[in-house]
C-alpha positions in Angstrom: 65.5 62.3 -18.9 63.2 59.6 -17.2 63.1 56.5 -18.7 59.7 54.1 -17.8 60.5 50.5 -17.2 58.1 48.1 -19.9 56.6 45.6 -18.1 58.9 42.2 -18.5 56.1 39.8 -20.5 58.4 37.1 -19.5 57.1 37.3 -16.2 53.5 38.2 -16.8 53.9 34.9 -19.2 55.0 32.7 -16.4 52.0 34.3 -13.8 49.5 33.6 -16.6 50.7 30.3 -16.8 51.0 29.0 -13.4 47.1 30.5 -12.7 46.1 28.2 -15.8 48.2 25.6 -14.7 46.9 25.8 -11.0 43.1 26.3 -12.4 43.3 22.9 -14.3 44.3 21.0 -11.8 41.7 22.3 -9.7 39.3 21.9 -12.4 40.5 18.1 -12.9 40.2 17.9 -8.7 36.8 19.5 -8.8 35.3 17.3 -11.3 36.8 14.1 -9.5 35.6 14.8 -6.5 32.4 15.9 -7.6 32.3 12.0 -9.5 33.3 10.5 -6.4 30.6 12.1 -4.6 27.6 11.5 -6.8 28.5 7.6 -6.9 28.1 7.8 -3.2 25.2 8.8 -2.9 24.2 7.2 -5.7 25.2 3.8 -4.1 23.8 5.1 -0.5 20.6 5.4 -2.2 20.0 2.3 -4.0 20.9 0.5 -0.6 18.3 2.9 1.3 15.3 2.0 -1.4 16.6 -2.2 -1.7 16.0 -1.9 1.9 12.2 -0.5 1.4 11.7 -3.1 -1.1 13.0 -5.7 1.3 10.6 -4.2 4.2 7.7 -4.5 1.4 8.6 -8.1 0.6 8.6 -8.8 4.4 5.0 -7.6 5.1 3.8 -9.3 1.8 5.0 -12.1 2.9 3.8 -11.6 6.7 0.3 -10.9 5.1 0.3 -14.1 3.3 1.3 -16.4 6.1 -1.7 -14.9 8.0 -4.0 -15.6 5.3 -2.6 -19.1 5.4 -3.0 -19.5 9.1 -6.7 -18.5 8.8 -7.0 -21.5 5.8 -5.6 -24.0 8.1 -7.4 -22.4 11.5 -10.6 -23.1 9.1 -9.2 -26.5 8.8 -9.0 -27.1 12.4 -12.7 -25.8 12.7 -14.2 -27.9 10.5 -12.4 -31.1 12.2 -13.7 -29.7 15.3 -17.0 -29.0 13.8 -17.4 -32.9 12.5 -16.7 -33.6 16.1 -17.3 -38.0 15.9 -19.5 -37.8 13.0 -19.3 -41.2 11.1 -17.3 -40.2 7.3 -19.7 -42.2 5.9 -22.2 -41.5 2.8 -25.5 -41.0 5.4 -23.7 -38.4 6.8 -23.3 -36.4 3.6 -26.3 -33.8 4.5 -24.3 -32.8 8.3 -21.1 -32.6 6.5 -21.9 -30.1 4.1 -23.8 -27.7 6.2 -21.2 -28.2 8.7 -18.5 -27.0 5.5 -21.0 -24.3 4.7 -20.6 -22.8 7.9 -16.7 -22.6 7.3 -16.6 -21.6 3.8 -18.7 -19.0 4.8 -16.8 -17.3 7.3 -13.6 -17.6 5.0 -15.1 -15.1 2.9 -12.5 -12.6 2.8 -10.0 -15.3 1.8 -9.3 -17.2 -1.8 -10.5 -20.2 -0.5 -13.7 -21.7 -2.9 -14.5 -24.8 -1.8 -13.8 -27.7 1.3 -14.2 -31.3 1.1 -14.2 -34.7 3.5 -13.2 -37.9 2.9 -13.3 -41.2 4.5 -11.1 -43.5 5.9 -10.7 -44.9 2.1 -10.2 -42.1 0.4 -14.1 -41.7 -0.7 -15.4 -38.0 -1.0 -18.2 -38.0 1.4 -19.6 -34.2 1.6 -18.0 -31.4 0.3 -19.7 -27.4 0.1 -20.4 -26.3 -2.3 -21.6 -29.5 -3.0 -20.8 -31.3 -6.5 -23.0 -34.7 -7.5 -20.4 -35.8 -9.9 -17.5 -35.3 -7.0 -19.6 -36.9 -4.2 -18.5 -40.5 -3.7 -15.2 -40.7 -5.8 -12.3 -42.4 -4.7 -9.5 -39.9 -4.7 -6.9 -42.1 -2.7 -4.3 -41.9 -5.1 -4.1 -38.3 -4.6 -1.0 -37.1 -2.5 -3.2 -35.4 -0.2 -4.6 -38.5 0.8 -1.7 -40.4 1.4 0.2 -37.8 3.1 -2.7 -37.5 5.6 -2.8 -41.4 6.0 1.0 -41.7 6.5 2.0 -38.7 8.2 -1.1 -40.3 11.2 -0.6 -37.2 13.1 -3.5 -34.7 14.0 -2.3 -31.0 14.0 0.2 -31.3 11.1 -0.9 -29.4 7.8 -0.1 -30.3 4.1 0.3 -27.6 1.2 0.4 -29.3 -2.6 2.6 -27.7 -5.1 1.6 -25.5 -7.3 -1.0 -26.6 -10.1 -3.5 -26.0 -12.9 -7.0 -27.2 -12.4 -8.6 -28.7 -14.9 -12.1 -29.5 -13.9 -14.8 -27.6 -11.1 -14.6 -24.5 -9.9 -11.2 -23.5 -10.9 -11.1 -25.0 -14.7 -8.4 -22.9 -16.2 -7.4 -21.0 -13.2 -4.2 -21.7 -10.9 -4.9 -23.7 -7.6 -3.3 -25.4 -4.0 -4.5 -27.3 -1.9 -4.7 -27.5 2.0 -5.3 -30.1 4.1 -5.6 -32.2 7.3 -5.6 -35.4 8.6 -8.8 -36.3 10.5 -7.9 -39.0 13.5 -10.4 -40.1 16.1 -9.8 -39.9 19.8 -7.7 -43.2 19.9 -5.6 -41.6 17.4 -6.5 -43.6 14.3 -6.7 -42.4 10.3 -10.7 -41.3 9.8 -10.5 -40.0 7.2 -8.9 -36.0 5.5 -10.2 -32.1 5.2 -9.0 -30.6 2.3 -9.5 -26.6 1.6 -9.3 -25.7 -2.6 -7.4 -22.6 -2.7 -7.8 -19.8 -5.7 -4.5 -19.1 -6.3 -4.5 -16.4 -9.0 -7.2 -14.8 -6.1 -3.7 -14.8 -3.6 -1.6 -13.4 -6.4 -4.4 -10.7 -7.6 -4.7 -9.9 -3.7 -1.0 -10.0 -2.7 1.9 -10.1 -5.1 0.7 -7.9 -8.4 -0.7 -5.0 -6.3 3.0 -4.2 -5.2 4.2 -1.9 -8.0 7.1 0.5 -6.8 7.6 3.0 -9.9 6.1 2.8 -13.7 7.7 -1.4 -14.3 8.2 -2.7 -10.5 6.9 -5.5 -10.0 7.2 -8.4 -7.3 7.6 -12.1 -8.3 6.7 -15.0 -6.0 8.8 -18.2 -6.4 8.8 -22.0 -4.5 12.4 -22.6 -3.4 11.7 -25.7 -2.2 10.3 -27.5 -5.8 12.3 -24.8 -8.0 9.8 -23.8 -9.7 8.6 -20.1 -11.0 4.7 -18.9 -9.5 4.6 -15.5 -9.9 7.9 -14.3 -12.6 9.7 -11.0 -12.4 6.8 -9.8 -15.3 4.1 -10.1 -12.9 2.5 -13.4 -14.9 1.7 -16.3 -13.2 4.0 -19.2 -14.5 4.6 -23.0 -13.5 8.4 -23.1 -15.1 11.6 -24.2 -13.3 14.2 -22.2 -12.2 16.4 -23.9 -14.9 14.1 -24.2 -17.9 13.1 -19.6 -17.0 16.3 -18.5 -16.0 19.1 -20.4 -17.2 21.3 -19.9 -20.0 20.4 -15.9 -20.5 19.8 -14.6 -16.6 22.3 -16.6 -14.5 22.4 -13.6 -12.0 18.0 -14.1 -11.4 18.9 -17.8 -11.4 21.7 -17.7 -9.1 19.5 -16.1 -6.8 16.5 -18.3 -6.9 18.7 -21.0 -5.6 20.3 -18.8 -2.7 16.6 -18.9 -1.6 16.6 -22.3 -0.8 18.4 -21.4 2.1 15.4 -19.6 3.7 16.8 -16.1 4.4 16.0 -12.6 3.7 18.3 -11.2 0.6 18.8 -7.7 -0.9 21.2 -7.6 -4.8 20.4 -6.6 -8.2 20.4 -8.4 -11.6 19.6 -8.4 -15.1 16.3 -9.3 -17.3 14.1 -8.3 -19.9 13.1 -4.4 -20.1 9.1 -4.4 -19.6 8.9 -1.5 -21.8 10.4 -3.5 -24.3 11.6 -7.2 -23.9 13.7 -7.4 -26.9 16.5 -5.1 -24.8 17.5 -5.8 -21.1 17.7 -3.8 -18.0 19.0 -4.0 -14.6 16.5 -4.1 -11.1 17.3 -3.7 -7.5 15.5 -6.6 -5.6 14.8 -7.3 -2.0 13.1 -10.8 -1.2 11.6 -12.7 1.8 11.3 -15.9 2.9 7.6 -17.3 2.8 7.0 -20.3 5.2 4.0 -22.2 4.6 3.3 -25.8 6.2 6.5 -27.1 5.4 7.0 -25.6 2.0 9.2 -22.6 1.4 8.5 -19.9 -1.2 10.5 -16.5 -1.7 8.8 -13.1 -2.3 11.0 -10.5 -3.9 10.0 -7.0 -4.9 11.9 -5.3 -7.4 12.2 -1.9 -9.4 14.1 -1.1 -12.4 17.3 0.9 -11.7 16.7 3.2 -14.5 13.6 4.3 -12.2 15.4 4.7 -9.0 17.9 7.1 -11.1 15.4 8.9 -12.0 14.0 9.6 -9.0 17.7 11.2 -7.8 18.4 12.4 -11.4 17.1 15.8 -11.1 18.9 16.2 -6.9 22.5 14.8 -9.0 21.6 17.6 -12.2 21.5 20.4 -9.7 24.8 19.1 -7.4 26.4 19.4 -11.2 25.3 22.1 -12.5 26.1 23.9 -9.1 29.6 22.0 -9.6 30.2 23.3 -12.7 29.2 26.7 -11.6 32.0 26.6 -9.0 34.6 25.5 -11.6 33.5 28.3 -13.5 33.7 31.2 -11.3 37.0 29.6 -9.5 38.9 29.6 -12.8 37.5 33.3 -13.7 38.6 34.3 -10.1 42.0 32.9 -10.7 42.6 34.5 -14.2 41.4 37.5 -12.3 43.6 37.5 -9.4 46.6 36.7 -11.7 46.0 39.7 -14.2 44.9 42.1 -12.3 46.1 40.9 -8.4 46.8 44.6 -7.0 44.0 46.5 -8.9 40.8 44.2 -8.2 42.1 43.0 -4.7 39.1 44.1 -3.0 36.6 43.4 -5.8 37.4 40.2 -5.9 37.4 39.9 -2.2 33.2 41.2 -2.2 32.9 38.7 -5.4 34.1 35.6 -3.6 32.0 36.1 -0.2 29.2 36.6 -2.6 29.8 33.8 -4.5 30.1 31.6 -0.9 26.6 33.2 0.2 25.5 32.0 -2.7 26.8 28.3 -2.4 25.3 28.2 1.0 21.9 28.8 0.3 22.0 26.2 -2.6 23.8 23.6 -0.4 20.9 24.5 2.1 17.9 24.2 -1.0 19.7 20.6 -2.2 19.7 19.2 1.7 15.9 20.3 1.8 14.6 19.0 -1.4 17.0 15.5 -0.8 15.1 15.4 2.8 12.2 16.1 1.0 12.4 13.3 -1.4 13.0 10.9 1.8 10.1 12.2 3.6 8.3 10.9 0.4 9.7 7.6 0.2 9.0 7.1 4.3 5.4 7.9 4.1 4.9 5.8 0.9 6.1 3.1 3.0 4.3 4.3 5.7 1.2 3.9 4.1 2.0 0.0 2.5 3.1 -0.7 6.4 -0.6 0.2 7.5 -1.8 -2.1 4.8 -0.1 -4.8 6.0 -1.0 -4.0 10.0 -4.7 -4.0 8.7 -4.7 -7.3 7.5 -2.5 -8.6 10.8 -5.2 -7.1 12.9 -8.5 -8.3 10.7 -8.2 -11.7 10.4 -8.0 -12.2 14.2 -10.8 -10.0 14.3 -12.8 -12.3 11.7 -11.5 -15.5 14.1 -13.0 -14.2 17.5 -15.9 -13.3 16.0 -16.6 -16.5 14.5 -15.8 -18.7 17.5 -18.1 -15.9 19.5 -20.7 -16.7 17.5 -20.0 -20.4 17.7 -19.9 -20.7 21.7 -23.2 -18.1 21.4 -25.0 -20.5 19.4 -23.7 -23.4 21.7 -24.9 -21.8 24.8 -28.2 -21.2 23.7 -30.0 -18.0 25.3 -28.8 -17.7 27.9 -30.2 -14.1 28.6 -27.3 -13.0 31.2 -24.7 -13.6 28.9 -26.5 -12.2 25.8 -26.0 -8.9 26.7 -22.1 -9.1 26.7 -21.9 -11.1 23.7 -23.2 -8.0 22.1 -20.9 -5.7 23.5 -18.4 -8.0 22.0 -19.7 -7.9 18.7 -20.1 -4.2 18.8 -16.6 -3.6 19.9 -15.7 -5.9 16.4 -17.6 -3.4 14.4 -16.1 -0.7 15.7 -12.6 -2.1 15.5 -13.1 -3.1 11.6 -15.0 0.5 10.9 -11.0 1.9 12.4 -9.5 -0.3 10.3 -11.7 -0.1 7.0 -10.9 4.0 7.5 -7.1 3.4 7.9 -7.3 1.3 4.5 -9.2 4.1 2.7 -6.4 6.5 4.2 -3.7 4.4 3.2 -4.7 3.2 -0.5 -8.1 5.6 -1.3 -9.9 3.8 -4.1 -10.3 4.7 -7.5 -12.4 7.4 -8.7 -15.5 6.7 -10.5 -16.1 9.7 -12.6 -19.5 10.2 -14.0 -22.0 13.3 -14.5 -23.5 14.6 -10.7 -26.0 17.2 -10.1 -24.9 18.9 -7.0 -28.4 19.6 -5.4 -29.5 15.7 -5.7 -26.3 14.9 -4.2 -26.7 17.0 -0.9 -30.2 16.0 -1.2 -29.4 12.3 -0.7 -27.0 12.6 2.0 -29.6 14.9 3.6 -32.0 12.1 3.7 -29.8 9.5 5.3 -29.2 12.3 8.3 -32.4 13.7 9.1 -33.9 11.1 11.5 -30.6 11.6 13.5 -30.7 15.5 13.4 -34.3 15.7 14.1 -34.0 13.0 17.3 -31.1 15.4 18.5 -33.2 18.4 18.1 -31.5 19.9 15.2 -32.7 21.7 11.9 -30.6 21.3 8.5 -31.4 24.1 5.6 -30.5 24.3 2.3 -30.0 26.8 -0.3 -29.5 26.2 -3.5 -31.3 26.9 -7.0 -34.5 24.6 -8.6 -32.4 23.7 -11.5 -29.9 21.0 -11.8 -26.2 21.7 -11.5 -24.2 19.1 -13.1 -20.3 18.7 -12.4 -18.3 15.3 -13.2 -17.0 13.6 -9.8 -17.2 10.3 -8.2 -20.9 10.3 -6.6 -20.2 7.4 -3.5 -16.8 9.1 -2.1 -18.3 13.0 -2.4 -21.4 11.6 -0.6 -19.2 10.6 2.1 -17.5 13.6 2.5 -20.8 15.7 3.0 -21.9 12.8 5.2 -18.7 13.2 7.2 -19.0 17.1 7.7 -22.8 17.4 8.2 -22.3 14.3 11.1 -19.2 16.9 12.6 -21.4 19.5 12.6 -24.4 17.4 14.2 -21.5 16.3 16.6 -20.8 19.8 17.6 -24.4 20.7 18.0 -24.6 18.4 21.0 -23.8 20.2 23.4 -25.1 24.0 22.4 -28.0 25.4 24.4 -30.0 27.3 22.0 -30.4 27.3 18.3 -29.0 24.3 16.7 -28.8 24.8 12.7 -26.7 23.4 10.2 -26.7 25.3 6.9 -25.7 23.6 3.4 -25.3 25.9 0.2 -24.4 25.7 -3.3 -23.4 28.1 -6.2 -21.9 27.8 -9.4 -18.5 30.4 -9.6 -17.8 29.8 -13.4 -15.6 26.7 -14.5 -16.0 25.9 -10.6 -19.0 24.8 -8.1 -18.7 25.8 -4.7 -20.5 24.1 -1.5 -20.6 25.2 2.1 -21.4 23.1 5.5 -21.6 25.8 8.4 -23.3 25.5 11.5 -24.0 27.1 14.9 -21.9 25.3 17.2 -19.3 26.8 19.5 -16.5 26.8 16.5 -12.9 25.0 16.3 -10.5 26.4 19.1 -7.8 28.9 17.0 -5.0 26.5 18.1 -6.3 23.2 16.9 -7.7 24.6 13.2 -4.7 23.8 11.5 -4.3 20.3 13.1 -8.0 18.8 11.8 -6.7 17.8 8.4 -3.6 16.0 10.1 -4.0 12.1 10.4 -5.2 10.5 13.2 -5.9 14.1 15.3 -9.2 13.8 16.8 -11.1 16.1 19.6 -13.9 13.3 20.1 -13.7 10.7 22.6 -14.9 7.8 19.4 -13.3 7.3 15.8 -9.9 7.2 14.6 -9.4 10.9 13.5 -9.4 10.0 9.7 -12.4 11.5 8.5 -11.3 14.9 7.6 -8.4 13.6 6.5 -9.9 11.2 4.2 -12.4 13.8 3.0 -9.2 16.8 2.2 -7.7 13.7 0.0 -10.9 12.9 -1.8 -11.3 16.7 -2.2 -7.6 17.2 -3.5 -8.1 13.9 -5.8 -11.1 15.7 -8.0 -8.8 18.7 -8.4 -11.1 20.9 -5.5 -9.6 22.5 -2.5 -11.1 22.3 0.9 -11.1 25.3 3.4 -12.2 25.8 6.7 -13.1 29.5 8.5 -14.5 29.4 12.5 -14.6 32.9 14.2 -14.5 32.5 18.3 -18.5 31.4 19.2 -19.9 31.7 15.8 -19.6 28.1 14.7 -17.4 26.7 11.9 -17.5 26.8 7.9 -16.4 24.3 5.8 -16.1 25.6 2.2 -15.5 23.2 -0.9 -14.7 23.8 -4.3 -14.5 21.4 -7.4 -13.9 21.8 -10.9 -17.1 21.2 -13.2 -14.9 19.0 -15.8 -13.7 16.5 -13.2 -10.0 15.7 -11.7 -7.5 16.1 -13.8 -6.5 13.2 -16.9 -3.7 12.1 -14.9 -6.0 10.8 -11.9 -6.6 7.0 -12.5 -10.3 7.2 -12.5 -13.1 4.5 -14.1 
């Protein structure tokens, strides 16, 4: 008789075990390793975006040394503009057209008003002019006395920070800038002060940097202590002790490691924006700001509650995918253990599988991660070109200016004329680049209101046809009698036809032949549809995808950002914008846009 062995459980027991034994601790391994690696990259992160703040707070601060430079360059031109004059009552009329003239090309800066005085600290013309100013003595002021003590021409004072309480600035937050004025033996004549709009600098350059939903940047003086623009985006006046001190000593901490004039990247704690009753903690990155002898510190900061965010969802798939691979490990060693012999080569297919699978996910997180850096670069990108802009334009505003001053100076000289134009042309042309790479980089707001299509091509048709007819070419239009009304910003959709019925005039040049440029509109439904086609020699098949790209351009004038501009306008009212050019039949540009407007999450007026 055959007798059949019973398994021994003892030893199935002590298999069972040793596979739930070995899956915790790879369970405990797996979930400590995957903690580990998510605070890595969680603390590569925040250093990567501190360090974009800190590139932010460096062109800010960049920017406003520039503007400054032009204030004081403006100071140095109106000294050079009094020349000898006598600082003396009679001379009030000369004075303030001579301060006119200044204030005038300062334009694009915050300053509102410049003043002289004499020798005795007597205002003695000023623009614009003020009859209960003119003739006040004012030499208790520190201005004065610097510029009468310091008895050195070149050397520029800044006042502290301060509230106006009287003339142009009642209420509002002023400096002021000033210079000595010294005749040619090097004695005191007299001082050239510029009033500055202060809340104009911090409107201009400190509360327009907002990095998330609550980022904001602050602006503090390091060398008097005191707060000018605090981490709420108000502008204050307090000390560093009396805003910070006892309830942030990290902020306040901070504020004095300013004083010693370097750059800085760390995090601390203050009050929530969303609501100041609770606290939250914010990355910061700051930058020195050196102004004629006076040091402030510029520091740009987010929440880190926002920066998490922007990783949260890249860190919820790396643990759900961790999880996952707990999972199915601890399955596949239960698995192996029970059934070892039986499902050897199952389990074998299963586990590839599973790998496969792994990959292609590992591959997805690495691409949307790159994604998300891509993001941040060309965000920064775009606040870079800002900040070149306004490097480049106020030199541009300079030479121009002192262009115009030599011109006037020379007289008319008729052989010279004729290059003083070219300069000023070659100006234009440099500020119409640079107005175009400020539209790119921070497009205005929309201005929604109620359009009717066929007046709108209508308009821009008017402003073309003298061109088109002097270059011998026709424009035709189909559309019907009635009005078609959409909802879309009139001034930036008037561009964009402007901008593809001028590329079509462009490509017109040079066609022998019949030279037409065709504009129609329908109505498709919840949608209106236009088209620009004309009869040109078309777009190349290798360069049809590249005219939407920044800064690509086929013409041997303009910057390459008109298409480019015009697709984002496009995109902003919720249309799309296609493009179709068979070989020698001209190219079609076809636009569609939603009747009811852009989207409610556009910011729109």
């Amino acid at each position: 008789m055959l007798s059949i062995e019973r398994p021994d459980s003892s030893k199935v027991f002590a298999l069972i075990s040793i596979g739930i034994v070995a899956a915790a601790l790879l369970l405990g391994g797996t979930l400590a390793a995957t903690r580990s690696l998510r605070q890595e990259a969680r603390d590569k992160y925040y250093a990567q975006y501190n360090q974009q703040q800190l590139l932010i707070a460096k062109e800010a601060s960049k920017t406003i040394n520039e503007q400054f430079e032009a204030i004081y360059g403006s100071l140095k031109l109106s000294r050079r503009l009094l020349g000898d004059t006598p600082l003396i009552p009679s001379s009030r009329s000369f004075i303030r057209d001579q301060m006119q003239i200044v204030l005038e090309s300062m334009e694009d800066t915050p300053v509102v008003e410049y003043a002289v005085f004499d020798i005795g600290g007597k205002v003695v013309g000023m623009y614009p002019e003020d009859e209960f100013t003119i003739g006040h003595d004012f030499s208790w002021r520190d201005y004065y006395k610097w510029a009468r003590d310091v008895g050195s021409e070149g050397k520029r004072y800044l006042s502290p920070f301060m509230e106006m309480v009287g003339g142009l600035l009642k209420g509002k937050k002023a400096l002021i800038a000033a210079n000595g004025i010294y005749g040619g033996d090097g004695k005191f004549r007299g001082v050239v002060i510029a009033l500055v709009n202060f809340d104009a600098i911090v409107n201009q350059h400190i509360l327009p940097i907002r990095l998330g939903e609550s980022g904001y940047a602050w602006l503090i003086d390091s060398k008097n202590r005191s707060i000018l623009v605090d981490p709420r985006g108000r502008v204050g006046g307090q000390s560093f002790e009396d805003a910070f001190l006892p309830k942030w000593p990290k902020l306040y901490s901070i504020a004095m490691e300013s004083q010693n004039g370097k750059p800085g990247k760390d995090w601390y704690d203050y009050e929530d924006p969303e609501s100041p009753a609770n606290m939250t903690r914010k990355l910061v990155g700051y930058y020195p700001v050196e102004i004629a002898g006076s040091l402030w510190t510029l520091g740009v900061c987010t929440p880190m509650r926002e920066v998490d965010a922007l990783i949260g969802s890249v860190l919820r798939r790396q643990n759900i995918l961790s999880w996952i691979s707990v999972a199915s490990t601890i399955i596949g060693a239960l698995i192996l253990v029970a059934l070892l012999f039986m499902w050897n080569r199952t389990l074998t297919r299963e586990v590839i599988s599973r790998t496969e699978d792994l990959k292609d996910a590992r591959m997805q997180l690495e691409s949307t991660f790159q994604e998300l850096l891509s993001a941040k670069k060309m965000a920064a990108l775009g606040r870079l070109s800002i900040g070149i802009v306004h490097e480049i334009r106020n030199p541009l505003s300079s030479v121009l200016l002192n262009m115009q001053i030599i011109r006037r100076k020379l007289g008319g000289e008729a052989e010279l004329d004729d290059n003083f134009e070219i300069v000023e042309e070659e100006v234009q042309r440099l500020n119409t680049l640079l107005e175009e790479v400020m539209g790119f980089a921070r497009p205005p707001q929309l201005r929604i209101k109620k359009i009717d299509i066929v007046e709108l091509i209508r308009k821009v048709s008017i402003l073309v046809n003298q061109q088109l007819e002097e270059d011998g070419i026709r424009i035709a239009h189909t559309w019907s009698t009635a009005p078609d009304y959409f909802s879309g910003d009139m001034e930036q959709l008037k561009q964009v036809f402007l901008n593809l019925i001028l590329n079509a005039a462009d490509a017109l040049k040079e066609v022998k032949g019949l030279k037409l440029i065709t504009v129609h509109t329908l109505s498709d439904g919840g949608n209106v549809i236009i088209t620009v086609s004309d009869t040109g020699k078309g777009i190349p098949e290798a360069e049809i995808d590249k005219i939407f790209d920044p800064f690509y351009t086929t013409k041997a004038q303009g910057g390459g950002l008109g298409l480019s501009i015009a697709q984002n306008v496009i995109i902003r009212h919720g249309g799309t914008i296609e493009v179709k050019s068979p070989p020698r039949r001209g190219a079609k540009f076809t636009i569609r846009l939603p009747r009811n407007g852009p989207a409610l999450s556009e910011e729109i007026l």
